[in-house]
N, C-alpha and C positions, 0 to 999 in steps of 0.2 A: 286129415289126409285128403290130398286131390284122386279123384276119381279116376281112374284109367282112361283114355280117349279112344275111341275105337279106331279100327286099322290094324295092323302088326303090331306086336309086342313088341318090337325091337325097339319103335318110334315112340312108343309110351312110357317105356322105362328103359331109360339108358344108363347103362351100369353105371354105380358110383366112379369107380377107375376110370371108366373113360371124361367122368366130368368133373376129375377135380383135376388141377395143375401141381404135378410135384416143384419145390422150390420156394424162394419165400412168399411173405403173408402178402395172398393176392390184392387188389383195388388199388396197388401202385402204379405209377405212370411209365416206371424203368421197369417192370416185368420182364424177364428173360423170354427167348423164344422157352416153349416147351420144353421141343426137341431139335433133331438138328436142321430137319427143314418146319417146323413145328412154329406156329404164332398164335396170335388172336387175330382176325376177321377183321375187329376195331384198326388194325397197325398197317392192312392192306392198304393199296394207293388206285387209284383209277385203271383196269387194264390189267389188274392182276388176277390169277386164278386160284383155287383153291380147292380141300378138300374136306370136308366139315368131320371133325373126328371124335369131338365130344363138346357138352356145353359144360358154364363154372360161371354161376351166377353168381359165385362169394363175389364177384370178382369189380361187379357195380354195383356202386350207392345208386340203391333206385327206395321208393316210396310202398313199390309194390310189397306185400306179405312174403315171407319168404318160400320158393319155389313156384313161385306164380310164373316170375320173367322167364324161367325156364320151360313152366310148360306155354305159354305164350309164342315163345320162339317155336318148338316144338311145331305148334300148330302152324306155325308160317312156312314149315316145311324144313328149318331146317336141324334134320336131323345126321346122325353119321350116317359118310357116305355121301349125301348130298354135295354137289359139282356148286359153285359159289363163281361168280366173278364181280369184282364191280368195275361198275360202268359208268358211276359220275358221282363225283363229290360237291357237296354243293359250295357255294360264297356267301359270306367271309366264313371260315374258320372250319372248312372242309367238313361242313356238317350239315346235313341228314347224307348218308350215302346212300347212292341209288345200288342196289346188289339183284345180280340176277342168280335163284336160285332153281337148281333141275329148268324146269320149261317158264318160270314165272319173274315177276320183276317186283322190285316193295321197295318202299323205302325205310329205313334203317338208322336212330342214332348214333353216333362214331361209340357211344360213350355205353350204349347197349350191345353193340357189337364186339365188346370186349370179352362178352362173356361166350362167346363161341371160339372154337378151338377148332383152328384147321390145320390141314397140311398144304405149302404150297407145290403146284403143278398141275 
């Protein structure tokens, strides 16, 4: 078990409900929105804003152990709640995205950003 991160309890353990996606077996490419304004982070475009509502690392093939990528993100800040927009996609193949989250800027793979759950607006 990962150790708590200090800060608010909120940003260290975010309910399971807010981080799994109801609907089918996630890591596919046709994933439905959520909900009705409801997406992944990953499916944003340049210029778009957001509102970060839970994470769902089922959701990438990654290397990492599992709940690592999650608290990982976590500590880049974003957690529920957190304002998101991106600001630049990169060339060829719209990948690292530049995302600005609360007051900070990181860059982002499209294919890691899958597993954050926002709302747009």
């Amino acid at each position: 078990m990962i150790p708590p991160l200090p800060g608010p309890a909120h940003a260290a353990t975010p309910s399971p409900a807010t981080r799994r996606a109801p609907g089918p077996a996630p890591g596919t490419s046709s994933d439905p929105p959520v909900g009705n304004d409801c997406c992944r982070l990953g499916v944003l475009r340049k210029g778009q804003r957001a509102v970060v509502t839970g994470l769902d690392d089922s959701a990438v093939a990654t290397p990492l152990p599992p709940g690592e990528l999650e608290r990982r993100m976590i500590e880049m800040g974003l957690i529920e709640g957190a304002r998101v927009e991106i600001l630049h996609e990169g060339f060829p193949g719209a990948d690292p995205l530049a995302v600005r989250i609360n007051d900070h800027t990181l860059a982002l793979r499209r294919a890691e950003a899958h597993a954050v759950l926002v709302t747009l607006g």
